[in-house]
N, C-alpha and C positions, 0 to 999 in steps of 0.2 A: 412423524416429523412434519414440520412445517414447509410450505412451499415456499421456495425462493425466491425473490426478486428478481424475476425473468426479464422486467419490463424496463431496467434498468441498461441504456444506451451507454455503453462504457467505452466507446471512444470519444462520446463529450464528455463525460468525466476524467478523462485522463486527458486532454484539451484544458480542461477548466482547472486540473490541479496543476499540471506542467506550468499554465501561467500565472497563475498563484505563487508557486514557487521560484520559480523566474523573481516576478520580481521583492519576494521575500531574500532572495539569497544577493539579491545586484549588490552586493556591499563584500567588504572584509571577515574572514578570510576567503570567502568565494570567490569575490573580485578579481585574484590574483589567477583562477582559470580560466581559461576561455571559456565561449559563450558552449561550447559541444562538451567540453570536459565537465561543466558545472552542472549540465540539465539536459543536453541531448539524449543520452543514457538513459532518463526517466523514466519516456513512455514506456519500455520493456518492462520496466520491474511496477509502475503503475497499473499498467493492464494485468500485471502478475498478480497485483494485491486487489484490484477493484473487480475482475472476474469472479473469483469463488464467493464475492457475497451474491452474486449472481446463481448459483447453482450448487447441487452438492453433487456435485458427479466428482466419483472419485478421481482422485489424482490432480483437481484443481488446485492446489496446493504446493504441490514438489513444483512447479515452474517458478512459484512465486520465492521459494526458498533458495533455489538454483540463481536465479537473475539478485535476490539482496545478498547473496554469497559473492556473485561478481562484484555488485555496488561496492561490498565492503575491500574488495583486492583492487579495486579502481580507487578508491579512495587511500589507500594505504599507498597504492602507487603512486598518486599524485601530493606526497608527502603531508595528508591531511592527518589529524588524530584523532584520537579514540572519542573526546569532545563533542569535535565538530562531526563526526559519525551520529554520535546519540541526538545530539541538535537537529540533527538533518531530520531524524527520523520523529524527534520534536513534533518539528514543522513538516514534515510530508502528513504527519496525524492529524493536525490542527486544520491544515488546509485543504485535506481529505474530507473531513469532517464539515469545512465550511460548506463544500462544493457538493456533498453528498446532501445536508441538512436544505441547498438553495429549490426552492420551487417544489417543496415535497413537505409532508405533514411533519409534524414535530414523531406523532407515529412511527412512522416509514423512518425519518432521519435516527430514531432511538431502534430501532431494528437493524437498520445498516450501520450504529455505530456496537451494536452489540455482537457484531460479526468482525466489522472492521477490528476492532481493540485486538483479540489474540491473535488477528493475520499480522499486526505490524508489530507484535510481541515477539511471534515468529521468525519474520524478517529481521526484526533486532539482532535475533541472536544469530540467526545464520548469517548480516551482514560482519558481525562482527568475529567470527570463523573467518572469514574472509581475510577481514583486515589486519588482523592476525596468521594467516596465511597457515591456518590450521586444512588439512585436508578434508576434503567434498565429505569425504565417508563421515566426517566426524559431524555432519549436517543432521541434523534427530529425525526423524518419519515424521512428514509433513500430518496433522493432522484433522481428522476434518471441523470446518468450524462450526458453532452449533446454529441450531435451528432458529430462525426468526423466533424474537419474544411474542409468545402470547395470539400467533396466527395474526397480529396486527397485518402483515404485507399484504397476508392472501385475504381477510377482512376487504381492504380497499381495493387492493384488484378486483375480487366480485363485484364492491358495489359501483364499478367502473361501466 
């Protein structure tokens, strides 16, 4: 297996995607939440999903499934739909992927988005358990995400 991207500072990356989002979302039908119900919430499930491209230590994963299982019973509470659920997670991908791809090799950014892709596939579906208010149990075994393409990461960290 390939080594992780260790080197990856993932409270600027959840910094940089929160505000990305922010102001993706400042319009209809987000508009109608407040500023805490629309995006405060983020960071948690943010750091749930930009962690495990970080590491492959077991278990980085169930947090990240637990907190989009909330996302999606937050949203359902706040009378959002099933839509604006998949949108969100749209745009949490899109601007993930901006904020991952900013200041890093086209390399590294197809490495972290090769990781990224089935963590927010994940998240999809256990938000949407949620928002349907199906039970935790019925949440599938987080499972681990695969190894950076091609040793690219650990390539540029040595020649670091």
């Amino acid at each position: 297996m390939t080594a992780p991207l260790t080197d990856l500072d993932v409270a600027a990356v959840v910094r940089d995607i929160s505000a990305r989002i922010d102001e993706v979302t400042d319009r209809a039908p987000w508009s109608r939440l407040s500023r805490e119900d629309r995006v405060d919430h983020l960071p948690p499930l943010l750091t749930a999903l930009i962690t495990p491209l970080t590491t492959d230590q077991v278990g980085a994963n169930e947090r990240l499934l637990e907190e989009a299982y909330t996302h999606g019973t937050h949203r359902r509470e706040q009378q959002m739909s099933e839509e604006i659920l998949l949108d969100e997670y749209y745009i949490l991908r899109d601007q993930a992927y901006r904020a991952l791809r900013t200041g890093r090799s086209m390399e590294t950014a197809i490495a972290l988005t090769y990781r990224l892709d089935p963590a927010i596939t994940e998240a999809t579906v256990a938000s949407l358990l949620g928002f349907h208010g199906a039970g935790r149990d019925r949440i599938p075994a987080a499972r681990p995400l695969p190894a950076t393409t091609l040793g690219v990461a650990t390539r540029e960290a040595e020649a670091r």
